[in-house]
C-alpha positions as CSV (number, residue, x, y, z in Angstrom):
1,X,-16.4,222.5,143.0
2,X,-14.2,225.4,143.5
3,X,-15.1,228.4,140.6
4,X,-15.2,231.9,139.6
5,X,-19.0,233.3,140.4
6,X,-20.5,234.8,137.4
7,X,-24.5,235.7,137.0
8,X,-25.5,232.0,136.2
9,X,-23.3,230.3,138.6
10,X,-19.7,229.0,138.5
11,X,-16.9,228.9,136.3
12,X,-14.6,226.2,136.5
13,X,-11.2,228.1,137.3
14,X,-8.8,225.1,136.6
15,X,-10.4,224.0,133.0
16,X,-12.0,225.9,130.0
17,X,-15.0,224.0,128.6
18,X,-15.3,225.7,124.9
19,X,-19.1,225.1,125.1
20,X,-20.1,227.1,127.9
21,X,-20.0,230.6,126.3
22,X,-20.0,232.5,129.5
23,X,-16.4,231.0,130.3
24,X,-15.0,231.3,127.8
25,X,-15.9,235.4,127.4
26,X,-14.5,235.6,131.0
27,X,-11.2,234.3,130.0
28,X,-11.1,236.5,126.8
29,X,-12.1,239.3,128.8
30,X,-9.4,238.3,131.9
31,X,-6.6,237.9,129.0
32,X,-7.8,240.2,126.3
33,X,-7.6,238.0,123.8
34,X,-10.2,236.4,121.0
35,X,-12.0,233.5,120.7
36,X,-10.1,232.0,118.2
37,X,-7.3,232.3,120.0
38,X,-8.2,230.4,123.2
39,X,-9.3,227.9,121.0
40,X,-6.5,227.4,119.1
41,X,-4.6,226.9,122.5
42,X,-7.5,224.5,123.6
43,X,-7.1,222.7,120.4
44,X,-3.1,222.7,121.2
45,X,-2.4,222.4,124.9
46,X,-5.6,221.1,126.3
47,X,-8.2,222.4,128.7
48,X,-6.5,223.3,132.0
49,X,-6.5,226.7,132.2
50,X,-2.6,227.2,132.9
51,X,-1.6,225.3,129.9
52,X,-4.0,227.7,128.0
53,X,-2.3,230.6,129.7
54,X,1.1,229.4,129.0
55,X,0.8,229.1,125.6
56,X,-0.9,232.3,125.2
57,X,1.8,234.0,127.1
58,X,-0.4,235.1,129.7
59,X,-0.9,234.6,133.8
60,X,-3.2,232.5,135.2
């Protein structure tokens, strides 16, 4: 599986699973938005990661 390294292991880099915290706070860091708002786009869009980005405005 193809991912972003962080201390634990991989991130997934095409799909945002909401319950691995350490994924999620990358792509809130990446992005510089909240929680709530990736949720909200999660809850909206789905879980690949360029829908998310999309509807947040933001690149991949």
């Amino acid at each position: 599986m193809a991912g972003l390294k962080d201390k634990r292991g991989f991130i997934d880099k095409d799909r945002i699973d909401l319950s691995e915290r350490k994924a999620v706070e990358y792509w809130m860091k990446r992005w510089g938005v909240t929680q709530d708002q990736i949720v909200s786009a999660h809850r909206k869009v789905g879980r690949m990661v360029k829908d998310i980005a999309t509807e947040l405005g933001k690149k991949r």
